[in-house]
C-alpha positions as CSV (number, residue, x, y, z in Angstrom):
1,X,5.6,-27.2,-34.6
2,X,2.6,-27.8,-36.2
3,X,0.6,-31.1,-35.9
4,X,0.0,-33.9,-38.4
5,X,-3.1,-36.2,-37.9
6,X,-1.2,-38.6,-35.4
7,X,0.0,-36.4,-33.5
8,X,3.5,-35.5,-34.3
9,X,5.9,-32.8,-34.9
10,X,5.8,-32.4,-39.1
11,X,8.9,-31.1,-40.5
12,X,7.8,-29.7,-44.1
13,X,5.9,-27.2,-43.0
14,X,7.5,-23.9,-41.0
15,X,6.5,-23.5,-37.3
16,X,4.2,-21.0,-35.4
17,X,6.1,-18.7,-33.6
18,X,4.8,-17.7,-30.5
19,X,5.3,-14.6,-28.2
20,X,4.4,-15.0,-24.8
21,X,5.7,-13.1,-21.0
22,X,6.2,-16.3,-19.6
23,X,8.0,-18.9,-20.3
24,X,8.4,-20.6,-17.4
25,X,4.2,-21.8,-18.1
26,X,5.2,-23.7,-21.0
27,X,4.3,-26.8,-19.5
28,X,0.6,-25.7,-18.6
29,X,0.2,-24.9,-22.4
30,X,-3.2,-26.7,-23.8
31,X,-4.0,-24.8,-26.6
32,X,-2.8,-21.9,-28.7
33,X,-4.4,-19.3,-30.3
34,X,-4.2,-17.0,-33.1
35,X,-5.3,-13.7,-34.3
36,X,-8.1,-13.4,-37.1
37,X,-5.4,-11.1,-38.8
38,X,-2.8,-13.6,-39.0
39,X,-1.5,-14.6,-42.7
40,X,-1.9,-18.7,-42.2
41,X,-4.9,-18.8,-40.7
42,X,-5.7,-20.0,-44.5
43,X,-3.1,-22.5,-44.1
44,X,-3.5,-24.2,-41.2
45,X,-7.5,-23.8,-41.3
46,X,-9.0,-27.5,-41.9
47,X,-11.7,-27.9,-44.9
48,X,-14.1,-28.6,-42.6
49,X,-13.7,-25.5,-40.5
50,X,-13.1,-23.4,-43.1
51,X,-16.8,-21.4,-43.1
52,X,-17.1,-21.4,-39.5
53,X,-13.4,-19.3,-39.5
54,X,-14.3,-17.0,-42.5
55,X,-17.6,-16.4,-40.7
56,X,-16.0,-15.9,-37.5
57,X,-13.0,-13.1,-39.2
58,X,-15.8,-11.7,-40.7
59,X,-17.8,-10.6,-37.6
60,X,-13.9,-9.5,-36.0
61,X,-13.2,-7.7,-39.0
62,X,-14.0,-3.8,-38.1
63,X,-14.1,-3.9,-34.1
64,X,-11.6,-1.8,-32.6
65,X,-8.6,-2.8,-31.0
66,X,-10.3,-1.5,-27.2
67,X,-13.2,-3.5,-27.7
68,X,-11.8,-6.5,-29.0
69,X,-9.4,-6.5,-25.5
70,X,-12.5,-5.7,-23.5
71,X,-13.3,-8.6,-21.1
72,X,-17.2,-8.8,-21.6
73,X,-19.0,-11.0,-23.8
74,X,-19.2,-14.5,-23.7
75,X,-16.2,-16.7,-24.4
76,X,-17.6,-19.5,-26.5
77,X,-18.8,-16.5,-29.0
78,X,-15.0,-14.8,-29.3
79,X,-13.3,-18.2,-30.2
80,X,-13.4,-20.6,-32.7
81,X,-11.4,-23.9,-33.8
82,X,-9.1,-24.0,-36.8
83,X,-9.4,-27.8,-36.9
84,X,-5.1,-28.0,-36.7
85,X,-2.9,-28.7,-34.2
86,X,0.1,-27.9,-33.1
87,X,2.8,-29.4,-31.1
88,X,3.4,-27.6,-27.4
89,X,7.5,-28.1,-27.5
90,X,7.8,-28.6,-23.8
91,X,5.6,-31.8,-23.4
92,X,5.4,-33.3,-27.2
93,X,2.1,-33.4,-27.0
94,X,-0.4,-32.3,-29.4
95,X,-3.2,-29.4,-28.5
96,X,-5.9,-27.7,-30.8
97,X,-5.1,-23.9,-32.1
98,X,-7.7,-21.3,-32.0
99,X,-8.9,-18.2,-33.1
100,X,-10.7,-15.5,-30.9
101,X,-10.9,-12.0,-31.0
102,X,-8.4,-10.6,-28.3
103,X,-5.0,-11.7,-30.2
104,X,-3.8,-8.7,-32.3
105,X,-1.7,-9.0,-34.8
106,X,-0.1,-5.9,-33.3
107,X,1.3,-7.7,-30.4
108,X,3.6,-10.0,-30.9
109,X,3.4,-12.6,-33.6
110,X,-0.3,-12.7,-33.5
111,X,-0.7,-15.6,-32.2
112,X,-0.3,-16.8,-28.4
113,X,0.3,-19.5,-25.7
114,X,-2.8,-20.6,-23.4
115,X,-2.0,-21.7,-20.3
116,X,-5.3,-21.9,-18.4
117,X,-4.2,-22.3,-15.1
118,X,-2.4,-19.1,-14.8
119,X,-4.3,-16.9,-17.0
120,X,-8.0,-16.0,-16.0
121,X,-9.0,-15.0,-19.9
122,X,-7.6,-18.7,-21.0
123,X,-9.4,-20.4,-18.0
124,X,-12.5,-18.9,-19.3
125,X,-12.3,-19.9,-22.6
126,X,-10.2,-23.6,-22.2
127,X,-13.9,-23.8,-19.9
128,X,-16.2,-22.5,-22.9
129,X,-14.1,-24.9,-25.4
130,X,-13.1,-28.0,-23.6
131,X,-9.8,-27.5,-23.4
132,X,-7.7,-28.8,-20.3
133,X,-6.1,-27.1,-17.3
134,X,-2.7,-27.7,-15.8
135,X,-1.0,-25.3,-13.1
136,X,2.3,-24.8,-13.4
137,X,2.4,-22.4,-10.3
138,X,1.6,-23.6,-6.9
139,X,-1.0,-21.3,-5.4
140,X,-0.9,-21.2,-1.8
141,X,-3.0,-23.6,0.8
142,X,-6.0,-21.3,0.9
143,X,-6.6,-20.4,-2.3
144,X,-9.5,-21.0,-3.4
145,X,-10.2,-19.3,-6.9
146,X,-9.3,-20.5,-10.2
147,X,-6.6,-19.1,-12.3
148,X,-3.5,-18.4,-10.1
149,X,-1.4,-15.3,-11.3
150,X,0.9,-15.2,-8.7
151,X,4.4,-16.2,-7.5
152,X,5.0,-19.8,-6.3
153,X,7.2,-22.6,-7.2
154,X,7.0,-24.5,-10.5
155,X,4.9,-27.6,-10.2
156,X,3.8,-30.5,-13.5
157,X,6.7,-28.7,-15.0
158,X,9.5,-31.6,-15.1
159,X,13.3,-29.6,-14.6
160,X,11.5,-25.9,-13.4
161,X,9.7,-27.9,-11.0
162,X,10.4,-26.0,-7.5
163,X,11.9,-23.1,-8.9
164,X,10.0,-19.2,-8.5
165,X,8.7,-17.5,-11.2
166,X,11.7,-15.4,-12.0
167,X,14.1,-18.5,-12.1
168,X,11.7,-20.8,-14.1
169,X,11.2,-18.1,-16.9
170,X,15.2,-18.0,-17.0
171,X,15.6,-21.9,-17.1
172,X,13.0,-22.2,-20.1
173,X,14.3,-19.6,-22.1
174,X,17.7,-21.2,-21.7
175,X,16.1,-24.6,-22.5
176,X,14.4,-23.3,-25.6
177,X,17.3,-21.9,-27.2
178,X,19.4,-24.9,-26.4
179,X,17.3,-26.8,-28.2
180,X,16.6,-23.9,-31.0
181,X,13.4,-23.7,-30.1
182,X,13.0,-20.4,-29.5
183,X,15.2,-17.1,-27.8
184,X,14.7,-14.4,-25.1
185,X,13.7,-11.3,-26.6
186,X,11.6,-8.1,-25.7
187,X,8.3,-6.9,-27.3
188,X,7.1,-3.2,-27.6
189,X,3.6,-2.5,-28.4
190,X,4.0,0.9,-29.8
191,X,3.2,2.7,-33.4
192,X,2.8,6.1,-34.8
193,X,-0.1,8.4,-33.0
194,X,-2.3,9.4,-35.8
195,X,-3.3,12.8,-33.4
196,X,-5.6,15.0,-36.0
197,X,-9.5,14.6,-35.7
198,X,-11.9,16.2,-38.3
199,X,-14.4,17.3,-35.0
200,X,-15.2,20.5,-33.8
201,X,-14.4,19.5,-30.0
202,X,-10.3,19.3,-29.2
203,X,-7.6,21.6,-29.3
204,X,-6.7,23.3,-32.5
205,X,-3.6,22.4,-34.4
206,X,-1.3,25.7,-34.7
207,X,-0.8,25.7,-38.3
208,X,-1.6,27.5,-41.3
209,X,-1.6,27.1,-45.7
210,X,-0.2,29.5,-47.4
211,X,-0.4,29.4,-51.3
212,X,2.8,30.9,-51.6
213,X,4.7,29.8,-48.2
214,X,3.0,26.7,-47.9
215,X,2.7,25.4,-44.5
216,X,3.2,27.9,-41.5
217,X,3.4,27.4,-37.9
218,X,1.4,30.2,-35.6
219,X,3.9,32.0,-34.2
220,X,4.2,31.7,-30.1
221,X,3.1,35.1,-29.5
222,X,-0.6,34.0,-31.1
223,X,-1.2,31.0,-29.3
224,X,-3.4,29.7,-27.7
225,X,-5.1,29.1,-30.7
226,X,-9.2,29.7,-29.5
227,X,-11.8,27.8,-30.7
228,X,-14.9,29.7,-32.3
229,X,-18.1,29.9,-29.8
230,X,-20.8,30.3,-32.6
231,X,-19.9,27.3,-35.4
232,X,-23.0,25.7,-36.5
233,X,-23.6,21.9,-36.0
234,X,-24.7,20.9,-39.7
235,X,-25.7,16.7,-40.9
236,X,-22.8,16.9,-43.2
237,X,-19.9,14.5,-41.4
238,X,-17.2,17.2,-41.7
239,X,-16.5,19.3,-38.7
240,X,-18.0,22.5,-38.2
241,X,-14.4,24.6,-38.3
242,X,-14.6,24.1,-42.2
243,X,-17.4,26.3,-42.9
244,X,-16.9,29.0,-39.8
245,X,-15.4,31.9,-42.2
246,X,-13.9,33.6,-39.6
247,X,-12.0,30.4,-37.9
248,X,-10.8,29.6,-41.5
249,X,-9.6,32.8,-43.0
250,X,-6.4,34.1,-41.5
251,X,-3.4,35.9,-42.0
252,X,0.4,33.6,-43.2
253,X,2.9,34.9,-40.3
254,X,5.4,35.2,-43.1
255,X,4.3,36.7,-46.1
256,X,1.1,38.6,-44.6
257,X,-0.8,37.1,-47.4
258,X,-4.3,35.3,-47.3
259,X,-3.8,32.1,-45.3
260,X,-6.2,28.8,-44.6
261,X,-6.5,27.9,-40.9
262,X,-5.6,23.7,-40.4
263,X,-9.4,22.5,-39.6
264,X,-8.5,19.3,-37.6
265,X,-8.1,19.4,-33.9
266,X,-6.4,17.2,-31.6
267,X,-7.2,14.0,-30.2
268,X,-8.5,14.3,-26.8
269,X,-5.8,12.2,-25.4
270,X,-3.6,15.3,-26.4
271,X,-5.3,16.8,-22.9
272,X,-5.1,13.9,-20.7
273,X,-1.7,13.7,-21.9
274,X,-0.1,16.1,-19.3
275,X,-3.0,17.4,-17.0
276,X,-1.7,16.1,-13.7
277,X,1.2,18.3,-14.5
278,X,-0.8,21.5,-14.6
279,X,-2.3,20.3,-11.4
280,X,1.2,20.6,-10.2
281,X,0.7,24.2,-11.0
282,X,-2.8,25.4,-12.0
283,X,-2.2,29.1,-11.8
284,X,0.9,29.8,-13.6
285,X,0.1,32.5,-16.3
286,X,3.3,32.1,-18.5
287,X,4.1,28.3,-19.2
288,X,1.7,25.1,-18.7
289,X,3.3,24.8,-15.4
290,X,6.8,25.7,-13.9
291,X,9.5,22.9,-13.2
292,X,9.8,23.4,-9.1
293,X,6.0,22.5,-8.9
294,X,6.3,19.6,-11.0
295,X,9.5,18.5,-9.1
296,X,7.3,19.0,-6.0
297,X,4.1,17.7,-6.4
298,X,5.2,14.7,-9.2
299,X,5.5,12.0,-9.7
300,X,1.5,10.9,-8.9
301,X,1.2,8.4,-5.9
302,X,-1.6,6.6,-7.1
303,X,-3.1,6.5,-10.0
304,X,-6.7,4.7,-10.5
305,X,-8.3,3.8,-13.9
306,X,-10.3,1.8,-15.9
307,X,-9.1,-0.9,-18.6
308,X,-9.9,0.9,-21.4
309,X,-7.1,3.7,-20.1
310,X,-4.7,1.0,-19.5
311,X,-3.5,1.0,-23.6
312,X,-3.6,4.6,-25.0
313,X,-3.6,6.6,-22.1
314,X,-1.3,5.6,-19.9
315,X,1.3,5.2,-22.8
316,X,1.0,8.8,-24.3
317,X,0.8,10.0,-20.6
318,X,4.7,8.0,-20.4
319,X,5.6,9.7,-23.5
320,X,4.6,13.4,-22.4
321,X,6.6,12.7,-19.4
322,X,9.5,11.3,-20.7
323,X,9.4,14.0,-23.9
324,X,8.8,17.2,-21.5
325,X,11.8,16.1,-19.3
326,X,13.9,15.8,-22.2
327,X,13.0,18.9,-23.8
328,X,14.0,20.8,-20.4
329,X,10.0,22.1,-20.2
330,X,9.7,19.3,-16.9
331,X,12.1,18.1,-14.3
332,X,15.1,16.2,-16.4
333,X,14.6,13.5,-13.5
334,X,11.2,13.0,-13.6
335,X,10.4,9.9,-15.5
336,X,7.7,8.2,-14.6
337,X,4.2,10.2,-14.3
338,X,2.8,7.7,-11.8
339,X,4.5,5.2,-9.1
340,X,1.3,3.0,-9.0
341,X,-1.7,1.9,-11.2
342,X,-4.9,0.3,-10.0
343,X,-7.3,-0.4,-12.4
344,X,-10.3,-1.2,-12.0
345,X,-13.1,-3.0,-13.1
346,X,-16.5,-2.6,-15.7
347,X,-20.2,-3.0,-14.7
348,X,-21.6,-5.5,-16.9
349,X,-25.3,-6.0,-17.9
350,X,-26.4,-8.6,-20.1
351,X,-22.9,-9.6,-20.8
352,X,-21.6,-6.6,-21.7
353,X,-20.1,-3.7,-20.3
354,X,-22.5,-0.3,-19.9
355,X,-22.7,1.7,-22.6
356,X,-24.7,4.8,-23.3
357,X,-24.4,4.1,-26.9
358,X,-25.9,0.4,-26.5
359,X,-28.7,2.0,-24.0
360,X,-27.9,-1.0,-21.5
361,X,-27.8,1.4,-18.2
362,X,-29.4,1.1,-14.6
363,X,-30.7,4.7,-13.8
364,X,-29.9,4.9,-10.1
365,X,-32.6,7.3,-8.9
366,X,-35.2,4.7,-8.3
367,X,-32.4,2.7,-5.9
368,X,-31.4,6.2,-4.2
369,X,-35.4,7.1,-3.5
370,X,-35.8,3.4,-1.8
371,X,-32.9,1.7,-0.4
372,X,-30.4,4.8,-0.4
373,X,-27.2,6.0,-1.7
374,X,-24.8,4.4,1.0
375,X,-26.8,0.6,0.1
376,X,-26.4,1.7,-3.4
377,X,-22.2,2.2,-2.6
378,X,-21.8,-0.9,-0.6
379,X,-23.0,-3.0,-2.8
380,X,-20.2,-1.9,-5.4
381,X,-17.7,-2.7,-2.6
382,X,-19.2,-6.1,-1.7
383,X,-19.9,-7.5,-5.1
384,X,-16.2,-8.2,-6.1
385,X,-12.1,-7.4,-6.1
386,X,-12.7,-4.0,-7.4
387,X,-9.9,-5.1,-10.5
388,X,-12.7,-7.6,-11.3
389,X,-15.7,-6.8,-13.6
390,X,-18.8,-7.4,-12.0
391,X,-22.2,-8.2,-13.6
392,X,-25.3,-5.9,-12.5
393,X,-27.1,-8.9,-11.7
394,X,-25.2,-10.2,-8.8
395,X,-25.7,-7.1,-6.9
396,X,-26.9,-7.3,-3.6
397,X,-28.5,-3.7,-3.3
398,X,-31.2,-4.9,-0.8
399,X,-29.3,-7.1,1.1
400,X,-27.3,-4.0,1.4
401,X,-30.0,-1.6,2.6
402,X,-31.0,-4.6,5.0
403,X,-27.9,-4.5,7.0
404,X,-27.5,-0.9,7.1
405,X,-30.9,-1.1,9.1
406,X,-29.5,-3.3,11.3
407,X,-26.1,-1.1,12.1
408,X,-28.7,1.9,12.6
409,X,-31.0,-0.3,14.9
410,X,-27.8,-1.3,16.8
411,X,-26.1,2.2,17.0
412,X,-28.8,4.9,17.4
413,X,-29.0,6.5,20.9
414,X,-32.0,5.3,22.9
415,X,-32.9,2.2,20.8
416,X,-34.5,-1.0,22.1
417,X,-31.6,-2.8,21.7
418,X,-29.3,-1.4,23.9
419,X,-31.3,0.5,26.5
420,X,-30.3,-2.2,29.1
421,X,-26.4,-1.8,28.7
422,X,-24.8,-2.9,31.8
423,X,-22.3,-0.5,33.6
424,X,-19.8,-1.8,36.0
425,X,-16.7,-4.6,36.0
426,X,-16.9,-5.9,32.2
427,X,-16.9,-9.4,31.7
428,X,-15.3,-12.4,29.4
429,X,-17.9,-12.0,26.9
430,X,-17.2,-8.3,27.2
431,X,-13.3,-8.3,27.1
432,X,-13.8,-10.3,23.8
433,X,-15.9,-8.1,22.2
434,X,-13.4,-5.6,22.8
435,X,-10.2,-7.7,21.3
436,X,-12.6,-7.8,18.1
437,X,-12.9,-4.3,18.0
438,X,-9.5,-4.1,18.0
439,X,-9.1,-6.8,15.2
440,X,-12.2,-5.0,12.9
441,X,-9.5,-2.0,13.0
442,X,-6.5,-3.8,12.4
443,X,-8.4,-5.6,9.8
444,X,-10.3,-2.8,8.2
445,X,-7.3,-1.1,7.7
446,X,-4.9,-3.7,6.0
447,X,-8.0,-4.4,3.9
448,X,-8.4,-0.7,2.7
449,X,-4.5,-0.2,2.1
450,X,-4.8,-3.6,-0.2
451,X,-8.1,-2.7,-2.0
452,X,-9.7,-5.1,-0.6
453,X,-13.1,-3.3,-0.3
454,X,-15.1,-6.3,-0.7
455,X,-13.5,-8.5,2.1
456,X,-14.0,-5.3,4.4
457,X,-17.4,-4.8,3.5
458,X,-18.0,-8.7,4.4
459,X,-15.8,-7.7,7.8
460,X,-17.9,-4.9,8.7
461,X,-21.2,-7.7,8.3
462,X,-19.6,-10.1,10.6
463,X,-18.5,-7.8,13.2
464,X,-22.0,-6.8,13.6
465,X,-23.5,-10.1,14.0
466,X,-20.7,-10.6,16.5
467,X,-22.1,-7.2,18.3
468,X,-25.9,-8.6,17.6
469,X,-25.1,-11.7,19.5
470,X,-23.4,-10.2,21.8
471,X,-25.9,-7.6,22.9
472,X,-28.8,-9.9,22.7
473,X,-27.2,-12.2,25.2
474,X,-28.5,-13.4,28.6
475,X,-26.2,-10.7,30.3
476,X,-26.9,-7.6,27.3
477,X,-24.2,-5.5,26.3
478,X,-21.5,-3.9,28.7
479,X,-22.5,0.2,28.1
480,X,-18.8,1.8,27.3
481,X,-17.3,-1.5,25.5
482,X,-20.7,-1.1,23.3
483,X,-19.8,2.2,23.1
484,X,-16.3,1.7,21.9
485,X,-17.3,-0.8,19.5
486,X,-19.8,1.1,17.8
487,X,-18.1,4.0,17.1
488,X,-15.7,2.0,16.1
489,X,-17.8,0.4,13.5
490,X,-18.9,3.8,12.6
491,X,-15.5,5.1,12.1
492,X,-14.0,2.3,9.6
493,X,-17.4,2.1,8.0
494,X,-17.5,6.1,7.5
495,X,-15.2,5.8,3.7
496,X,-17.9,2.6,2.7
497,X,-21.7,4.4,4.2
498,X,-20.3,7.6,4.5
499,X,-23.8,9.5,5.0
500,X,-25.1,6.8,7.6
501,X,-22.2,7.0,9.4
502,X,-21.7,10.7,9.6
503,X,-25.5,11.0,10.6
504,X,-25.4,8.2,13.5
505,X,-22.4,10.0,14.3
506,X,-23.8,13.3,15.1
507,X,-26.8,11.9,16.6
508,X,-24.0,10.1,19.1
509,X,-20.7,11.9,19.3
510,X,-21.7,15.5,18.0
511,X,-19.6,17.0,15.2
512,X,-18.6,15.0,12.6
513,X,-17.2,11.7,11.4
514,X,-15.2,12.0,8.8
515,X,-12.7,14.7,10.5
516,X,-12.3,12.4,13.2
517,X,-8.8,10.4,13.7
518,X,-8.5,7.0,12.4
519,X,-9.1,4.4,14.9
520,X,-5.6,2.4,15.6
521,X,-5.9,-0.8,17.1
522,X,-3.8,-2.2,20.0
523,X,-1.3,-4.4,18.8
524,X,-1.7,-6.4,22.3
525,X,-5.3,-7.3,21.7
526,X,-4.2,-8.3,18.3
527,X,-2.5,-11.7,19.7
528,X,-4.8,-15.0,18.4
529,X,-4.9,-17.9,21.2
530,X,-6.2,-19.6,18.8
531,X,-5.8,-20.3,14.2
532,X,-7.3,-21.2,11.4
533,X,-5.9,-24.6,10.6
534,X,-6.6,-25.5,6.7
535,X,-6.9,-28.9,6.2
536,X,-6.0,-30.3,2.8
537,X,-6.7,-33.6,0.7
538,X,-4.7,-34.0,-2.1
539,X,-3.9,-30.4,-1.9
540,X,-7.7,-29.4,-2.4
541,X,-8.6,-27.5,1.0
542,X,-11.7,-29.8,2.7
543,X,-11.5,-28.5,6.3
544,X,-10.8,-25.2,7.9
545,X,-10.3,-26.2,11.8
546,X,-9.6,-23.8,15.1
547,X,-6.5,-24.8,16.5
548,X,-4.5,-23.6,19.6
549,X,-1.7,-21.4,18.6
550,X,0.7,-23.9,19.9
551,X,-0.4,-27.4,18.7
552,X,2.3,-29.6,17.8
553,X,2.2,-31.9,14.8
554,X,0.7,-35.0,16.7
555,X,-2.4,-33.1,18.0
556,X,-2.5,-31.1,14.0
557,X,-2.5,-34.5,12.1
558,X,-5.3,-36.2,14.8
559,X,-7.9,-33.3,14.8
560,X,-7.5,-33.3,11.0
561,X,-8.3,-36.8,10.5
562,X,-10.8,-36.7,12.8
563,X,-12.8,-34.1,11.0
564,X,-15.9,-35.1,9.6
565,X,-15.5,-32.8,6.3
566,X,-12.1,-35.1,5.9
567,X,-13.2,-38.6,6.5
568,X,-15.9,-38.5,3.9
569,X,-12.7,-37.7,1.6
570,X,-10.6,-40.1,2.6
571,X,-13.5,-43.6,2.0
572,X,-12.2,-45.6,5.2
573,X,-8.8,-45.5,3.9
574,X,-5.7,-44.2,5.8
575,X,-3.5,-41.4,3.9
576,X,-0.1,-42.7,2.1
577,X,1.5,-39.5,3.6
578,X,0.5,-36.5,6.1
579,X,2.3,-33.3,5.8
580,X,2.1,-31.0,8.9
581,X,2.8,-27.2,9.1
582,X,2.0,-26.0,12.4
583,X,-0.1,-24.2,13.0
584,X,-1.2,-23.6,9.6
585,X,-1.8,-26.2,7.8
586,X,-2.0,-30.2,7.5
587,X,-2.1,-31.9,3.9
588,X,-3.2,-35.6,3.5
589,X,-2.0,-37.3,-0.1
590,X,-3.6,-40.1,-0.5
């Protein structure tokens, strides 16, 4: 409903309808949003907002629909206040409606939810506008970041309190359309592909004008239809194919009369459409590709792209799949083109993402001639969740470069560090050193099977102060655990510094690193003696505490109040209630 000035639900005026995935946030809902597009933003625009909105649709009106998803650009500049409110139908209360750039009319209604605490783009921007944050999905103990996208249990949310995600969404829709607020549906974002281009560069479109026949499809024995190699490049914005005589001027296929060639070409996307299917089958002379090498090699494991592709792309490469398989031309059960989609992240700088048409770009040759091409690489992996775009600033190419030095000082035959390696009965120190070897592997290799390229990175950095330390102890290194735990370094580091690596390598083993077997750890040494025991105030994480494996609540709940970190949360005062999860966890509400 929309808002009067008290506050309340008004009744002569129609409500906003909303479209949003999930339901079952309705409670974390602080503001709501609509798209510059949407036909009452005239309405329900205040008198005093009025010229800061037109202003605002102004600079919107024009931007395509990829850069107005993008995720670059400052928040506080892709938003601004109507002046109304409306009513969020779960908690009566009333919250301010917006504007901003990323709504679409072709989604939806046009006009969204926010729910900050489980949407990253809405806790930017309820940040940049002063708008509130509830949860409404309990992260778990150790998060520690700020939107929480998720499963969990239903918290702040009054009857979908405790429930999963799945459950809640159910319960609300139910609740809505008891109340006739509102009623499950689905949402498709698709619309005609406008395919023709008037550019030189893109497949032609196999059709010809007749003055008598009219419109003539080129029949299958002339196809492919070739582009010309000698069309001239003019300033006149029409493409090139227009004036090419020899392109234009053809033959009808059914009258054998004087015929027009069709100028446009295809949209690139045509291509991208169905290449992994000739990859199936790159040789075949007489069809794209045959239907027993698509049924072999398809669907595509793993498929890895940026945002950008995550719209268009991906949706005409579903369509080609679907429409081929139909058609008989691909495997009638092949379905699906890919069984999993990463996507990654853009490279900001200045705020926005790189561009060669905005000239913001970091040549790289300067960073490859002084700190290398593997310091260069590692600080990609380090800087963030590769789904996450990064800004070029927070980079840490030197810091890079600088422990790359130190692996090279610690693993290069003959060097000053490890000259002295004992040989003989290892020690404690030493049998630890090689249960963290193990670990790095174990670790190393959930992280890469997750993505997790930036936690690795920071595992390879740890496990090489732990080595440093180590080594540079009273007693120096053991020679064949130091052995076994630099190779193994090298080994898991190979895919992240591949050219360090695969030198050290040589210079140590001989032949080379990257045909070698990946290390597997022994599940024996991957036992703890010891945890991690997260230590909670108010369910805010304050402490982090090694624990025996074993503890038992008693001995949990005393070394957690006895923490330092914890007592300068709790001001003297003893918790109203302790909540003990051993070994994992202890929670203090107070």
């Amino acid at each position: 409903p929309i808002a009067d000035a008290d506050g309340m639900a008004r009744t002569d005026v129609e409500p906003l309808g909303v479209y949003t995935t999930r339901p079952d946030t309705g409670f974390g809902m602080t503001f709501a949003v609509l798209s510059p597009e949407h036909p009452r933003v005239d309405e329900l625009t205040t008198d005093d907002r009025r010229g800061v909105v037109e202003a605002f649709r102004s600079s919107v009106a024009g931007r395509s629909e990829i850069d107005r998803l993008s995720t670059g650009g400052s928040l506080d500049k892709r938003g601004v206040a109507t002046g109304a409110r409306v009513v969020n139908p779960f908690t009566g209360e009333a919250i301010p409606l917006f504007l901003a750039d990323y709504v679409l009319m072709t989604y939806g209604t046009g006009a969204i939810m926010a729910v900050p605490g489980q949407d990253q783009r809405d806790w930017d921007f309820a940040l940049a506008h002063g708008c509130d944050i509830v949860r409404t999905v309990q992260p778990p103990p150790d998060f520690d970041g700020e939107a929480y996208v998720g499963e969990g249990p239903a918290i702040n949310s009054a009857f979908l309190d405790g429930l999963g995600v799945a459950d809640a969404k159910a319960a609300a829709i139910a609740w809505l359309e008891a109340e006739g607020l509102g009623r499950g549906t689905v949402k498709y974002r698709l619309r005609d592909w406008l395919l023709s281009r008037q550019r030189y560069w893109g497949c032609p479109i196999p059709v010809v004008y007749c003055d008598d026949c009219g419109e003539q499809p080129v029949p299958l024995d002339d196809l492919p239809v070739d582009l010309p190699n000698d069309v001239e490049f003019m300033p006149t914005g029409r493409s090139p194919l227009m004036t090419h005589e020899g392109f234009l001027n053809t033959t009808c296929p059914n009258c054998g009369g004087g015929a027009r060639r069709e100028t446009d070409t295809m949209d690139t996307f045509v291509d991208s459409s169905w290449y992994f299917l000739r990859f199936a089958d790159p040789w075949s002379d007489g069809a794209p590709f045959t239907a027993g090498a698509a049924d072999r090699w398809l669907p595509v494991d793993q498929y890895i792209g940026g945002v950008e592709h995550a719209i268009l792309h991906l949706m005409y490469a579903r369509f080609f799949t679907k429409a081929l398989a139909d058609l008989g031309v691909a495997p009638p059960g092949l379905r699906e083109p890919f069984r999993r989609l990463f996507t990654q992240g853009m490279i900001r700088l200045g705020g926005t993402k790189m561009s060669k048409s905005k000239g913001n770009l970091v040549a790289p040759e300067e960073i490859l001639d002084r700190q290398g091409a593997d310091a260069l690489r590692l600080a990609h992996l380090q800087v963030k969740p590769p789904q996450e775009d990064v800004d070029w600033e927070d980079f840490g190419i030197d810091g890079c470069a600088k422990f790359l030095a130190r692996v090279w000082r610690l693993a290069v035959p003959g060097g000053p560090l490890t000259a002295d390696a004992r040989t003989g009965v290892s020690t404690d120190a030493d049998e630890v050193i090689d249960r963290e070897t193990h670990r790095l592997v174990a670790r190393i290799t959930d992280e890469y099977d997750r993505w997790s390229y930036n936690t690795a990175v920071a595992g390879f950095m740890e496990f090489t102060n732990t080595l440093y330390r180590w080594v540079q102890a009273d007693d120096g290194p053991h020679g064949p655990t130091l052995d076994s735990a630099v190779d193994t370094l090298l080994m898991v580091m190979a895919p992240a510094a591949p050219h360090l690596c695969a030198e050290l390598w040589e210079r140590r083993r001989g032949g080379h690193v990257h045909t070698v077997a990946w290390p597997v750890a022994d599940p024996d040494k991957l036992v703890d003696d010891t945890v991690t025991m997260i230590v909670q105030v108010n369910g805010r994480v304050r402490d982090r505490i090694e624990v025996p494996v074993d503890i038992d609540a008693a001995t949990a709940e005393a070394a957690a109040l006895a923490s330092v970190r914890v007592q300068g949360f709790l001001a003297g005062d003893p918790p109203r209630k302790v909540i003990v999860r051993t070994p994992g966890l202890v929670n203090l509400v107070v």
